[in-house]
VOGU-3710 file (C-alpha; in Angstrom, 3 decimals, decimal comma):
1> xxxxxxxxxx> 103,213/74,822/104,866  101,529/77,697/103,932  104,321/80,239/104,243  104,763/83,231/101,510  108,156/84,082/101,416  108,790/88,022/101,380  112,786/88,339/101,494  115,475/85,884/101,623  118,833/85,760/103,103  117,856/90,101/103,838
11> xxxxxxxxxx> 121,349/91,613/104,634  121,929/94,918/106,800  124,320/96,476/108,935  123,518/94,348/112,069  123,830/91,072/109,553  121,452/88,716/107,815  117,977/86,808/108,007  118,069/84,099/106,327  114,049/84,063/105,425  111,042/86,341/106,366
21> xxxxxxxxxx> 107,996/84,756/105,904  104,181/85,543/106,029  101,554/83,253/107,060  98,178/84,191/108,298  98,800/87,644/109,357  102,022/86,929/111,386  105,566/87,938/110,111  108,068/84,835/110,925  111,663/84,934/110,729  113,158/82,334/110,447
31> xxxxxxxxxx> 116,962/80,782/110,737  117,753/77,543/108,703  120,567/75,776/109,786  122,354/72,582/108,464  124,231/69,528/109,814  125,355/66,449/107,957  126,899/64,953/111,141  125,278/65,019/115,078  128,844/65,282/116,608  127,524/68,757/118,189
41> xxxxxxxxxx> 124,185/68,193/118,267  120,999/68,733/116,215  121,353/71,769/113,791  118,086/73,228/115,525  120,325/73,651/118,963  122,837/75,995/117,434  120,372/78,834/117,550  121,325/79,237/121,084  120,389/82,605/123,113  123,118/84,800/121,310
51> xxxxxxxxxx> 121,579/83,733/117,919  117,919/84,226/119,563  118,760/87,852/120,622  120,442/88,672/117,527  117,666/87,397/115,239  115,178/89,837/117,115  117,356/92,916/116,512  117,510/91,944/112,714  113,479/91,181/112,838  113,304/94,923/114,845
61> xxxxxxxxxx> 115,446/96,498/112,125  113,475/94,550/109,689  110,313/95,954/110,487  111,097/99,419/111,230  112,769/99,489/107,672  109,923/98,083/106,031  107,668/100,335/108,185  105,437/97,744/109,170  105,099/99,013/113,155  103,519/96,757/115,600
71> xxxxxxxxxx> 102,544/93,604/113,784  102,423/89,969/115,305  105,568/88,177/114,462  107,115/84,589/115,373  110,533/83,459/115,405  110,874/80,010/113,661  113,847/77,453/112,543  114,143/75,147/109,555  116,520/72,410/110,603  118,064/70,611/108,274
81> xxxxxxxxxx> 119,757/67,028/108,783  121,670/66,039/105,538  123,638/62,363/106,297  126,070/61,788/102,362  123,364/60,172/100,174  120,098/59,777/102,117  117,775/62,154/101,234  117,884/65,543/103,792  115,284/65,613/106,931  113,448/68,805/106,980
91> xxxxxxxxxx> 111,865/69,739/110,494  110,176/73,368/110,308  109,942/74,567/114,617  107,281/77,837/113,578  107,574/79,124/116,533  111,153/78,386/118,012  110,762/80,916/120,726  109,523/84,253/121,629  111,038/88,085/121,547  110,031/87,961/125,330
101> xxxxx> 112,109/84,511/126,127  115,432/86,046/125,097  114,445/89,403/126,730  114,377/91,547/123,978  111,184/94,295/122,437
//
């Protein structure tokens, strides 16, 4: 899709990021979750508002560490639906939601 990958799973004291990614100038950050059953839900709905918020205080530690300042940045998901033997669907949401939508920055 276009993405070059900078870190993955990048650990620190508030947690972990599980991939940052560059792609045309914008920093993405983005969660990957898995489900091989829909009992609660599509793996995509996990990253609730708790999640949200906490991803943009690991993207804000992120870039202060890397001393990257006031770049454009997105907050994506890679859901991942793996049912036994079929073969795992793969839905990339680029731009899940926003720092402003969880009311953080």
């Amino acid at each position: 899709n276009g993405f070059k990958i900078l870190e993955k799973n990048y650990r620190c004291p508030l947690g972990e990021i599980d991939v940052v990614a560059e792609k045309k100038g914008r920093t993405f950050f983005i969660e990957i979750k898995t489900r091989s059953q829909s009992y609660f839900g599509l793996p995509e709905e996990s990253v609730n508002t708790f999640k949200q918020k906490r991803l943009v205080r690991l993207a804000q530690w992120y870039l202060k560490g890397q001393r990257l300042g006031d770049i454009p940045v997105s907050f994506g998901v890679l859901a991942v639906t793996w049912k036994g033997c079929e073969d795992p669907q793969v839905r990339l949401i680029e731009n899940a939601f926003t720092a402003d939508s969880v009311g953080e920055y």
